[in-house]
mmCIF file of the N, C-alpha and C atoms, coordinates in Angstrom:
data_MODEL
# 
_entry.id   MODEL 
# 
loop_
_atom_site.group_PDB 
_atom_site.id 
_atom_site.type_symbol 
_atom_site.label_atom_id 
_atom_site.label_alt_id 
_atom_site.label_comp_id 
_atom_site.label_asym_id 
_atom_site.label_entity_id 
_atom_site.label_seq_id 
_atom_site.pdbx_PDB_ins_code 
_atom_site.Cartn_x 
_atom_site.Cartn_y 
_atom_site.Cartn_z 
_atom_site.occupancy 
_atom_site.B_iso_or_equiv 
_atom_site.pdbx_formal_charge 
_atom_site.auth_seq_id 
_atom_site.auth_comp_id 
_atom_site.auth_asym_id 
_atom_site.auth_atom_id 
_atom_site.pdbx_PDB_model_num 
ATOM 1   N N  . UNK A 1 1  ? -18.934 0.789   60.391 1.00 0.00 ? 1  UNK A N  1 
ATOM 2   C CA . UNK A 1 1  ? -17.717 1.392   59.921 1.00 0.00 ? 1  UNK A CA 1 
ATOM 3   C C  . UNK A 1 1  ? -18.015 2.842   59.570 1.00 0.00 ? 1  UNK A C  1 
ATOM 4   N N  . UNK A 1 2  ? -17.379 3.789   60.279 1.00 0.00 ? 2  UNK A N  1 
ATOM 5   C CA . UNK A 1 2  ? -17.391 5.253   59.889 1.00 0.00 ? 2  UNK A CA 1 
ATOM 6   C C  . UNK A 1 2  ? -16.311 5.785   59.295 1.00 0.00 ? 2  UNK A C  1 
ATOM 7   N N  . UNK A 1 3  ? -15.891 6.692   58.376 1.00 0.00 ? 3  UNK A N  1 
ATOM 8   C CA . UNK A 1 3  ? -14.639 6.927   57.642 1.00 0.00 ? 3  UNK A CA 1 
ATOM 9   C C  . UNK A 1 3  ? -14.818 8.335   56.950 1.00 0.00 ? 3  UNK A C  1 
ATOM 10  N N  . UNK A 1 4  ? -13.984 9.154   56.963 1.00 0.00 ? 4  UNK A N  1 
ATOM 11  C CA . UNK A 1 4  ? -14.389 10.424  56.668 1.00 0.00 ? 4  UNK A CA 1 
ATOM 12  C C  . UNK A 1 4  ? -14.119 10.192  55.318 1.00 0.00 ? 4  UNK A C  1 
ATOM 13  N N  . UNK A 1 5  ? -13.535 9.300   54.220 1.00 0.00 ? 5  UNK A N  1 
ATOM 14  C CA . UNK A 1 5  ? -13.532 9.518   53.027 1.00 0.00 ? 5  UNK A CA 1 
ATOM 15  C C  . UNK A 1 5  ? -15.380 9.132   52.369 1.00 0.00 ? 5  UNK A C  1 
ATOM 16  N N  . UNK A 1 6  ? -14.870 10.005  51.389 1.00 0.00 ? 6  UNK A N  1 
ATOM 17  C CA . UNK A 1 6  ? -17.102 10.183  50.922 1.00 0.00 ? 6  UNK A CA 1 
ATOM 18  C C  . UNK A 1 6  ? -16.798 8.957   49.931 1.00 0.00 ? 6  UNK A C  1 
ATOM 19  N N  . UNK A 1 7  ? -16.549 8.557   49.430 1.00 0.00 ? 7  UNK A N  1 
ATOM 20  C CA . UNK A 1 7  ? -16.385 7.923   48.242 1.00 0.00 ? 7  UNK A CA 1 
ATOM 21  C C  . UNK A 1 7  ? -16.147 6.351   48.698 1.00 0.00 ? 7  UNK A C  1 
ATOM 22  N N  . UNK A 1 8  ? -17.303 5.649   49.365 1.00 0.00 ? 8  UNK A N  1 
ATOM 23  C CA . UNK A 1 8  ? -17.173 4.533   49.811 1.00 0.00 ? 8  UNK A CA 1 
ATOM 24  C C  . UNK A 1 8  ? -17.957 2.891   48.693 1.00 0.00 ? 8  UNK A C  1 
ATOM 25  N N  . UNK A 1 9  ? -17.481 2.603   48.412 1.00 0.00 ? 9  UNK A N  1 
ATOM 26  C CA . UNK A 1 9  ? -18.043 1.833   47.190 1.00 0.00 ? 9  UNK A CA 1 
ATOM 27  C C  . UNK A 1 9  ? -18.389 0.658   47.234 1.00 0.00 ? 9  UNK A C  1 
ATOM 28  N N  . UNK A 1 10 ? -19.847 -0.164  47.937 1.00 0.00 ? 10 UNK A N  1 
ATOM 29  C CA . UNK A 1 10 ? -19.961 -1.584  48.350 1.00 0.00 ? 10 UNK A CA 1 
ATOM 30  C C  . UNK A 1 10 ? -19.738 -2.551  46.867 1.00 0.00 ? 10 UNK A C  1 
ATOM 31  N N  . UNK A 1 11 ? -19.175 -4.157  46.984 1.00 0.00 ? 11 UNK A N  1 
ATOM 32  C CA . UNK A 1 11 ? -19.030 -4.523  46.059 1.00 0.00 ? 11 UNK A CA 1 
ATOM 33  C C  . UNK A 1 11 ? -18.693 -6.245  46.280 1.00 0.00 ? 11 UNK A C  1 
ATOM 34  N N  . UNK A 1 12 ? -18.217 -6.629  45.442 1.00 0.00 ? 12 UNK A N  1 
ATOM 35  C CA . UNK A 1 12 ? -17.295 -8.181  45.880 1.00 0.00 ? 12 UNK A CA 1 
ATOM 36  C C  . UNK A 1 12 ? -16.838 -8.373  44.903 1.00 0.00 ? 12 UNK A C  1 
ATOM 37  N N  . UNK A 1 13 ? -15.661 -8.919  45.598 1.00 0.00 ? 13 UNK A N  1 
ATOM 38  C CA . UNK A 1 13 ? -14.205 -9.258  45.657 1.00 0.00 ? 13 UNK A CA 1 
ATOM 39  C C  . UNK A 1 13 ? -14.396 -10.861 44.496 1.00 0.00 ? 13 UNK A C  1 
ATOM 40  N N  . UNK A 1 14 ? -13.913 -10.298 42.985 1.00 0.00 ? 14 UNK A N  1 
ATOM 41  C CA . UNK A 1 14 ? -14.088 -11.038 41.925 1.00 0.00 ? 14 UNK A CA 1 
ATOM 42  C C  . UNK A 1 14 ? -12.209 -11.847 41.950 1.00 0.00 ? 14 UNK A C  1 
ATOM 43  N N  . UNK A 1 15 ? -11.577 -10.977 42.387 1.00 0.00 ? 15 UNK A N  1 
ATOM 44  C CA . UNK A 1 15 ? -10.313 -11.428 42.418 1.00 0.00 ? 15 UNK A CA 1 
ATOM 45  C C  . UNK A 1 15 ? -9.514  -11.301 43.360 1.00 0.00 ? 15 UNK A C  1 
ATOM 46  N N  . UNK A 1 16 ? -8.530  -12.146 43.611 1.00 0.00 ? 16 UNK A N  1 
ATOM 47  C CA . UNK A 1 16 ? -7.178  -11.393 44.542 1.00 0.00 ? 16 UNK A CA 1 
ATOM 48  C C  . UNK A 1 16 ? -5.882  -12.604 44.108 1.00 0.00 ? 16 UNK A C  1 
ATOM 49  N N  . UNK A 1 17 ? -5.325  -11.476 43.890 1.00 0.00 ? 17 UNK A N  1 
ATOM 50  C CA . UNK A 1 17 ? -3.847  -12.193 43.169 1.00 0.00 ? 17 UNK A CA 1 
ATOM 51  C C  . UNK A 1 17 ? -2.997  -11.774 44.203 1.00 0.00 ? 17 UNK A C  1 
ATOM 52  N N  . UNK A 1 18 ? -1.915  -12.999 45.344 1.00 0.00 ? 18 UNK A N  1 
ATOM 53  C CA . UNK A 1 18 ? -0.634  -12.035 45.753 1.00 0.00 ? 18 UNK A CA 1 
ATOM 54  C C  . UNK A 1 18 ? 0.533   -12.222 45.364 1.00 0.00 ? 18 UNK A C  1 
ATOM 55  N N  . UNK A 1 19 ? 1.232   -11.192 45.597 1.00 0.00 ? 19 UNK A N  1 
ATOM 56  C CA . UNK A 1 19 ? 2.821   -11.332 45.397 1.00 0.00 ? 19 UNK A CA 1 
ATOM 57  C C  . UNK A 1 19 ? 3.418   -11.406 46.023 1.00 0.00 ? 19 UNK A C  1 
ATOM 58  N N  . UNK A 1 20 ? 5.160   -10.924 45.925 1.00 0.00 ? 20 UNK A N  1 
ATOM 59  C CA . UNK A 1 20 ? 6.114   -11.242 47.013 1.00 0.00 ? 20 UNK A CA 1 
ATOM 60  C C  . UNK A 1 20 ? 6.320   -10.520 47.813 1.00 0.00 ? 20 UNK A C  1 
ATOM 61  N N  . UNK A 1 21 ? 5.030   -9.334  48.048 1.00 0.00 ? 21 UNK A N  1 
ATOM 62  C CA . UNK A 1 21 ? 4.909   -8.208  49.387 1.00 0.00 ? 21 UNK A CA 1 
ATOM 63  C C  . UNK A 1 21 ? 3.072   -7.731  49.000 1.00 0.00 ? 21 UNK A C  1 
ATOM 64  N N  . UNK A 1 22 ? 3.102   -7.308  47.826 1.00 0.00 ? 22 UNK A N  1 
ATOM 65  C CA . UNK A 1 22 ? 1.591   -6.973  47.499 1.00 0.00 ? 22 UNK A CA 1 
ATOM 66  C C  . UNK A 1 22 ? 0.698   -7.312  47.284 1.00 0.00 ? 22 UNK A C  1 
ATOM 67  N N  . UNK A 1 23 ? -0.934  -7.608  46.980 1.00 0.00 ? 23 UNK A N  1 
ATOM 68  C CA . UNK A 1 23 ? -1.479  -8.164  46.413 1.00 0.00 ? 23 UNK A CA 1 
ATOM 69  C C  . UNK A 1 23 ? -2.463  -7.201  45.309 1.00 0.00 ? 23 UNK A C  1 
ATOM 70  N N  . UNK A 1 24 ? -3.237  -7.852  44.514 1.00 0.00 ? 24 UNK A N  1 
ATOM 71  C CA . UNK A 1 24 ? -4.131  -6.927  43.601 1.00 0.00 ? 24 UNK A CA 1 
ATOM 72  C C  . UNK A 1 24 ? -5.650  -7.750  44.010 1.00 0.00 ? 24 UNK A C  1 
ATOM 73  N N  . UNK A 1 25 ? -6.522  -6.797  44.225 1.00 0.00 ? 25 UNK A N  1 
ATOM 74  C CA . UNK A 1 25 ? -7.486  -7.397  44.663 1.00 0.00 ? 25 UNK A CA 1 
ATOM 75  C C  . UNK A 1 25 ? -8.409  -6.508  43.930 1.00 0.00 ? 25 UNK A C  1 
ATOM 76  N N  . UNK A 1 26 ? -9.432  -6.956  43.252 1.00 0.00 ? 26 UNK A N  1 
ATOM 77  C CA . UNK A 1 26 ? -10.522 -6.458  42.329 1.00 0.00 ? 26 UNK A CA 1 
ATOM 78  C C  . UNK A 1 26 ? -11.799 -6.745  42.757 1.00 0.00 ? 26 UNK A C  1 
ATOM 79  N N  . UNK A 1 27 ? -12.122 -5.676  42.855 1.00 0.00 ? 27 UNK A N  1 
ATOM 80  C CA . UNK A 1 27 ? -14.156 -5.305  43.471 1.00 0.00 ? 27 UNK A CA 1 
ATOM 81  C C  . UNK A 1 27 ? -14.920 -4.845  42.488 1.00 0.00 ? 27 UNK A C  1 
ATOM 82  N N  . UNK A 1 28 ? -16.031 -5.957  42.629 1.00 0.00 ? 28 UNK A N  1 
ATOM 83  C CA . UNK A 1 28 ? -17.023 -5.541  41.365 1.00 0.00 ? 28 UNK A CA 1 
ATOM 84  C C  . UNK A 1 28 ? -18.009 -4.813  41.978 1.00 0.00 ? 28 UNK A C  1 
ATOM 85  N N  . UNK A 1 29 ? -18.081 -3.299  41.197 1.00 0.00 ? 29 UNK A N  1 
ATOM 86  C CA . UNK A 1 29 ? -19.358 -2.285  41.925 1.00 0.00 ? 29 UNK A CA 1 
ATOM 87  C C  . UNK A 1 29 ? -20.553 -2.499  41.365 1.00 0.00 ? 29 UNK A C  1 
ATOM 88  N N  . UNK A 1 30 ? -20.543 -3.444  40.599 1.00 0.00 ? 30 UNK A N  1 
ATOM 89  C CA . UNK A 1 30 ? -21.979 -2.972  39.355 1.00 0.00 ? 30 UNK A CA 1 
ATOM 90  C C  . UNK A 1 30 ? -21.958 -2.825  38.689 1.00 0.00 ? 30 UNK A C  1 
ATOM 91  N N  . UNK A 1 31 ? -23.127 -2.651  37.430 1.00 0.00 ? 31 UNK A N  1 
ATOM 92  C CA . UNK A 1 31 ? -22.886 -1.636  35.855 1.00 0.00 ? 31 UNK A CA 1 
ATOM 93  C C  . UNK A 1 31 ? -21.482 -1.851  35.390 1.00 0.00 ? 31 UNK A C  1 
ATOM 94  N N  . UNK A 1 32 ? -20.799 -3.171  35.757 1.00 0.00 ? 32 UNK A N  1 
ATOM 95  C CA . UNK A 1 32 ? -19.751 -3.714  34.424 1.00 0.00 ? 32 UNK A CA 1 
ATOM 96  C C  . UNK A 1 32 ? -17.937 -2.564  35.296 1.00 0.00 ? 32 UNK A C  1 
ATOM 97  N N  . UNK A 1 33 ? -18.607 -2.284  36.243 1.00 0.00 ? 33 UNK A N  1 
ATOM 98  C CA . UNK A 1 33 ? -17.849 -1.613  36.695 1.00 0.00 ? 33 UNK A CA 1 
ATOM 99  C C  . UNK A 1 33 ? -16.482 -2.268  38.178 1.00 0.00 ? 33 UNK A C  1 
ATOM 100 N N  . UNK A 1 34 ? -15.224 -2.279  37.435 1.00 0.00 ? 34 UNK A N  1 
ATOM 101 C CA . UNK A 1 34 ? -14.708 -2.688  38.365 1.00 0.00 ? 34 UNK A CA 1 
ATOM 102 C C  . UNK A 1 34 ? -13.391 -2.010  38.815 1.00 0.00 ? 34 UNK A C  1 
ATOM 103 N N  . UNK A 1 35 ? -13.444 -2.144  40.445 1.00 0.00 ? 35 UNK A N  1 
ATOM 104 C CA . UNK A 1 35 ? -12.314 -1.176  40.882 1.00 0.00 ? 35 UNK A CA 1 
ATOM 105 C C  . UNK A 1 35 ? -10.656 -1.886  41.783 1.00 0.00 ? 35 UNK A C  1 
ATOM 106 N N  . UNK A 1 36 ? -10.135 -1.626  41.197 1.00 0.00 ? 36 UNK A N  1 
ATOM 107 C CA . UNK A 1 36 ? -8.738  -2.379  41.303 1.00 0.00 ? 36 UNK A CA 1 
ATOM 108 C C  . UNK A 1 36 ? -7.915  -1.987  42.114 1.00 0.00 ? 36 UNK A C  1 
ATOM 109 N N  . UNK A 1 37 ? -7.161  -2.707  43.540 1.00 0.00 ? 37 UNK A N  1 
ATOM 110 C CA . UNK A 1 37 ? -6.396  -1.816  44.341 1.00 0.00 ? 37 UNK A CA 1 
ATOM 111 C C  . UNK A 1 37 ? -5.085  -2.985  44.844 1.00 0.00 ? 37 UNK A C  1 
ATOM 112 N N  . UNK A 1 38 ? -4.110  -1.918  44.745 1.00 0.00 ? 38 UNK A N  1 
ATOM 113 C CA . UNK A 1 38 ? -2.764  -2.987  45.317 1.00 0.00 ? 38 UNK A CA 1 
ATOM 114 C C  . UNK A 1 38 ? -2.856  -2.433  46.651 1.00 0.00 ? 38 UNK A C  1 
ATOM 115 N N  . UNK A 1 39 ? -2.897  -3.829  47.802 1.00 0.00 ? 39 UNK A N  1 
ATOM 116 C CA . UNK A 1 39 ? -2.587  -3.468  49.350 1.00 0.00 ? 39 UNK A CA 1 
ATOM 117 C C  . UNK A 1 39 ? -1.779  -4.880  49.535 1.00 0.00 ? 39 UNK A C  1 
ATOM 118 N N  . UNK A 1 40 ? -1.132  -4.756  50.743 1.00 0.00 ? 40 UNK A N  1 
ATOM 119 C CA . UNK A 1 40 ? -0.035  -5.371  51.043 1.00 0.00 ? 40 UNK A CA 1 
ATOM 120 C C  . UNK A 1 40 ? -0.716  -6.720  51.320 1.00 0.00 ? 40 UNK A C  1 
ATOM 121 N N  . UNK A 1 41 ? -0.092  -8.281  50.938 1.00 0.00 ? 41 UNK A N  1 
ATOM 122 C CA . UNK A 1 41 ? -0.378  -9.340  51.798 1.00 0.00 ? 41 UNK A CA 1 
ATOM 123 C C  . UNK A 1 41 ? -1.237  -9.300  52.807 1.00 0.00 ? 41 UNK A C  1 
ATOM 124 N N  . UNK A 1 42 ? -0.508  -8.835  53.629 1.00 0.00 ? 42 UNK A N  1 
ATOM 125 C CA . UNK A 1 42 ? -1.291  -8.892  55.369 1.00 0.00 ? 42 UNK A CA 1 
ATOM 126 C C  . UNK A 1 42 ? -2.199  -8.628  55.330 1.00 0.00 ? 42 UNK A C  1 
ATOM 127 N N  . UNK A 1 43 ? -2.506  -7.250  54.351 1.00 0.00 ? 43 UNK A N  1 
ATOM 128 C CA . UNK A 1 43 ? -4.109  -6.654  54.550 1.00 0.00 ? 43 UNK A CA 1 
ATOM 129 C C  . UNK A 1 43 ? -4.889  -7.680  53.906 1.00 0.00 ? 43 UNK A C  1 
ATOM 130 N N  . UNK A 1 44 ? -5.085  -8.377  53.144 1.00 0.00 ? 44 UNK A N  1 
ATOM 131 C CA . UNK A 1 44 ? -5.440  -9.287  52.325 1.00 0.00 ? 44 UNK A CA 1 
ATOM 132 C C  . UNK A 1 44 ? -6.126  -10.750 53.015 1.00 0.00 ? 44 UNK A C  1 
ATOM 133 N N  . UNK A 1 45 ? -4.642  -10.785 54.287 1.00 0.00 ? 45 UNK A N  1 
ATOM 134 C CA . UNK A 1 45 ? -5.218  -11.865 55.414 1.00 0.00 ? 45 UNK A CA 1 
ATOM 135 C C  . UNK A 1 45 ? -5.890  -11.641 55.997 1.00 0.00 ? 45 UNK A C  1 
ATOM 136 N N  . UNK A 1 46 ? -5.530  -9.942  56.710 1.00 0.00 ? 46 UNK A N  1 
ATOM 137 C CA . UNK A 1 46 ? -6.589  -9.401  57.635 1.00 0.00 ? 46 UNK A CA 1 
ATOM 138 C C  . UNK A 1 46 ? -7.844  -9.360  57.795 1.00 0.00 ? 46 UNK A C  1 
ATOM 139 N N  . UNK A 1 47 ? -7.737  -9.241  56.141 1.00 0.00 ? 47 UNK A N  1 
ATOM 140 C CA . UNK A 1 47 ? -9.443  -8.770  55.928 1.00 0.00 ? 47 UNK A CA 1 
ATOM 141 C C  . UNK A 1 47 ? -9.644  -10.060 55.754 1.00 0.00 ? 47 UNK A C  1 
ATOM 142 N N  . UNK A 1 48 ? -9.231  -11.030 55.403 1.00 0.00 ? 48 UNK A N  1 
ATOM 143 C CA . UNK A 1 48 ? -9.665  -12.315 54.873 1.00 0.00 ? 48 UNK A CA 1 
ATOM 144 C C  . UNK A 1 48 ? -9.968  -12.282 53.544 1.00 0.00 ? 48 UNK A C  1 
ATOM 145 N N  . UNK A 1 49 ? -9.541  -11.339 52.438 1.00 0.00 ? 49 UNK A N  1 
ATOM 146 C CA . UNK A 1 49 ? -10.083 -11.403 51.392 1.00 0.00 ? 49 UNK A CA 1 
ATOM 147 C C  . UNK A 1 49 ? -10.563 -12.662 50.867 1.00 0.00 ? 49 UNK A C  1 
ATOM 148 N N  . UNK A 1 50 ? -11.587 -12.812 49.627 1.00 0.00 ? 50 UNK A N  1 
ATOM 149 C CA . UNK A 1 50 ? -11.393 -13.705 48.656 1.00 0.00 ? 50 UNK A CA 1 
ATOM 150 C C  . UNK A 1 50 ? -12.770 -13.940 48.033 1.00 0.00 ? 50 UNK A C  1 
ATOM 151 N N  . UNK A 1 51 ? -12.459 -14.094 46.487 1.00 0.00 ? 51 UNK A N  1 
ATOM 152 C CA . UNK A 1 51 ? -13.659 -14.180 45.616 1.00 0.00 ? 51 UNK A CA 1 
ATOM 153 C C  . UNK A 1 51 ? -14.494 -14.634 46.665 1.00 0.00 ? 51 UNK A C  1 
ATOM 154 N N  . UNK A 1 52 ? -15.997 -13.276 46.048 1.00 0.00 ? 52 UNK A N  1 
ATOM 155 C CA . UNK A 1 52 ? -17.142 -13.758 46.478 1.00 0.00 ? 52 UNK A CA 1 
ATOM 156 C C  . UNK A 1 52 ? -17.620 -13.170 47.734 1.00 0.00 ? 52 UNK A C  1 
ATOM 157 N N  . UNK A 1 53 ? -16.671 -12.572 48.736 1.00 0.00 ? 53 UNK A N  1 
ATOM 158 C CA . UNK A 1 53 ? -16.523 -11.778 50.251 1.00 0.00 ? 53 UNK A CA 1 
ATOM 159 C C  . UNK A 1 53 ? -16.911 -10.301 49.389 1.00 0.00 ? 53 UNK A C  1 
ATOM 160 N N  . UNK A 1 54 ? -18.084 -9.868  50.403 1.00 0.00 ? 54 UNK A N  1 
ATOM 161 C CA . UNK A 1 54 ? -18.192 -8.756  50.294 1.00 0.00 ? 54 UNK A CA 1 
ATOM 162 C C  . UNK A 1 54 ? -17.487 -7.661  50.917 1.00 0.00 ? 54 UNK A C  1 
ATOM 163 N N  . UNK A 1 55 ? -17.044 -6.491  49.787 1.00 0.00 ? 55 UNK A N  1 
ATOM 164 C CA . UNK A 1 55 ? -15.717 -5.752  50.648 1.00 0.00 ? 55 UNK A CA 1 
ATOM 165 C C  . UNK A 1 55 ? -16.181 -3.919  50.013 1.00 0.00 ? 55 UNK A C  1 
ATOM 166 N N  . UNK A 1 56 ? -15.147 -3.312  50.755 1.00 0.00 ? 56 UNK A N  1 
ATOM 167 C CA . UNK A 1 56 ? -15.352 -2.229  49.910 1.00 0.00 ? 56 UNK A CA 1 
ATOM 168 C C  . UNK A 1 56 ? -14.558 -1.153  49.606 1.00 0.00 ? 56 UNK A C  1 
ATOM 169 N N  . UNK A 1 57 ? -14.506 -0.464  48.156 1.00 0.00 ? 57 UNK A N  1 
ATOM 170 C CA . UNK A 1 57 ? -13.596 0.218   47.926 1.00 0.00 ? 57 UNK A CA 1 
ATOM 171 C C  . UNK A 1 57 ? -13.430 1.363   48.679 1.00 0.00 ? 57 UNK A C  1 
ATOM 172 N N  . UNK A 1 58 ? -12.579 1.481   49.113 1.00 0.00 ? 58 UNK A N  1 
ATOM 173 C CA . UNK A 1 58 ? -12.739 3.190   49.803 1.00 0.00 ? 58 UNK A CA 1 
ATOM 174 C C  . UNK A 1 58 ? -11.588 4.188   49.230 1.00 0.00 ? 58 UNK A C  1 
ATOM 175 N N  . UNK A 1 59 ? -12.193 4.975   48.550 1.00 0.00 ? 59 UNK A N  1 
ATOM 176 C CA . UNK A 1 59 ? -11.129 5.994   47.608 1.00 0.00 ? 59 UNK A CA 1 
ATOM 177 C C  . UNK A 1 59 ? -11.083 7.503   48.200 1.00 0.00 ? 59 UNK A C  1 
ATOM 178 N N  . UNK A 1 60 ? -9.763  8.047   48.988 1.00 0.00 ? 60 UNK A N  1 
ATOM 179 C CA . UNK A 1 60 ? -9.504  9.358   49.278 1.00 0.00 ? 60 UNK A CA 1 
ATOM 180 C C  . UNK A 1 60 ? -8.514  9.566   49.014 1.00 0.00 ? 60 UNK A C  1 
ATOM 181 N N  . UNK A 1 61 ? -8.839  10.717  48.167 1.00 0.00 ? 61 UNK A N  1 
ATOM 182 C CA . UNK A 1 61 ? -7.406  11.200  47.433 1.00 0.00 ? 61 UNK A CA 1 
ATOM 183 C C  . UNK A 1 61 ? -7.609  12.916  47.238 1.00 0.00 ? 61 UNK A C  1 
ATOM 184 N N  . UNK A 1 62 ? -6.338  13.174  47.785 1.00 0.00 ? 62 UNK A N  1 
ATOM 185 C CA . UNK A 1 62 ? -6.385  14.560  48.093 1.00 0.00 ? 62 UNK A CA 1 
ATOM 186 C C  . UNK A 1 62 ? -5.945  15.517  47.038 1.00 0.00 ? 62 UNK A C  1 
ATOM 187 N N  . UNK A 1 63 ? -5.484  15.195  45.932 1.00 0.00 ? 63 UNK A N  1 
ATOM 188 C CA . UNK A 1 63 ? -5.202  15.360  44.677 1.00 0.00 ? 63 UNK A CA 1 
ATOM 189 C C  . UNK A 1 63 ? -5.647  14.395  43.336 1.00 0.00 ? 63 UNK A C  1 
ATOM 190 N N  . UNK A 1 64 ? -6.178  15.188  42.693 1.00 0.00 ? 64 UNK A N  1 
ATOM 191 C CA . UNK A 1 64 ? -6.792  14.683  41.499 1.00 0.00 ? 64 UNK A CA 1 
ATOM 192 C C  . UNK A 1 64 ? -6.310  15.270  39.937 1.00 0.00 ? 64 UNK A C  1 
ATOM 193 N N  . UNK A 1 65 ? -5.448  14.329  39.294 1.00 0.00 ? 65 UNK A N  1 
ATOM 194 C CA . UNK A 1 65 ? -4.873  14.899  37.921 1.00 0.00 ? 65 UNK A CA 1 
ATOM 195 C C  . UNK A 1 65 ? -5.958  14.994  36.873 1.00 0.00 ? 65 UNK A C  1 
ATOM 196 N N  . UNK A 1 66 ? -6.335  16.002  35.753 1.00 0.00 ? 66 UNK A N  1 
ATOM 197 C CA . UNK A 1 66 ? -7.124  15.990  35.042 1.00 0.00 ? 66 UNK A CA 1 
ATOM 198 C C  . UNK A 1 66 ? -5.835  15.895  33.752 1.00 0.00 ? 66 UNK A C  1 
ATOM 199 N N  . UNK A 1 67 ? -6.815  15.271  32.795 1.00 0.00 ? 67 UNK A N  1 
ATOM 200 C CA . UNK A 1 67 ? -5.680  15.295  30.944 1.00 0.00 ? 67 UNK A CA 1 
ATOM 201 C C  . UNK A 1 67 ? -6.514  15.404  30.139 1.00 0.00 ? 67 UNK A C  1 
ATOM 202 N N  . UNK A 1 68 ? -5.774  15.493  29.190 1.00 0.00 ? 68 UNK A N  1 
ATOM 203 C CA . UNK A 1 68 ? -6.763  15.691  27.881 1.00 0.00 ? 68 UNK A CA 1 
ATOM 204 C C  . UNK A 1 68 ? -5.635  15.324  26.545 1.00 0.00 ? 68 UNK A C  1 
ATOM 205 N N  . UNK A 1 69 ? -6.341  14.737  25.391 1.00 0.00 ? 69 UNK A N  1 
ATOM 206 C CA . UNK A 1 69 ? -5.798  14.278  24.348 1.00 0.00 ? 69 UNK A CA 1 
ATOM 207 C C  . UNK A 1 69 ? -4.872  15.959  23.383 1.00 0.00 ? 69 UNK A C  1 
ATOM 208 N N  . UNK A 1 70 ? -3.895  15.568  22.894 1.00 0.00 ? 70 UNK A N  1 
ATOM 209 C CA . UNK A 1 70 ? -3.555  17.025  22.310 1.00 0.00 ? 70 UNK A CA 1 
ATOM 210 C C  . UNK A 1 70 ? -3.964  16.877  20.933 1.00 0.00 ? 70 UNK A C  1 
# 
């Protein structure tokens, strides 16, 4: 798999919950660290998700908000 986003994150798939179009599917990276993403049903079949399948996050985002407490 090649993908121009840098931010590719190996892990497995601790959860997947679906709904009545989406699902939430949760990847554990490590170090207590876990990364959470809504994709549609289908993708879910596609990939075959499900606890325990190794999967991976892939995060590109072309805008990034920074905050701070006032």
């Amino acid at each position: 798999m090649k993908l121009s986003a840098r931010n590719t994150l190996k892990g497995k798939v601790v959860s997947v919950e679906t709904g009545a179009v989406n699902g939430i599917v949760k990847i554990d990276i490590g170090g207590g660290v876990i990364i959470t993403s809504s994709i549609t049903n289908n993708a879910i079949k596609e990939l075959a998700l499900e606890e325990g399948k190794e999967a991976y996050a892939v995060i590109k985002a072309s805008n990034v908000m920074v905050g701070v407490d006032e």
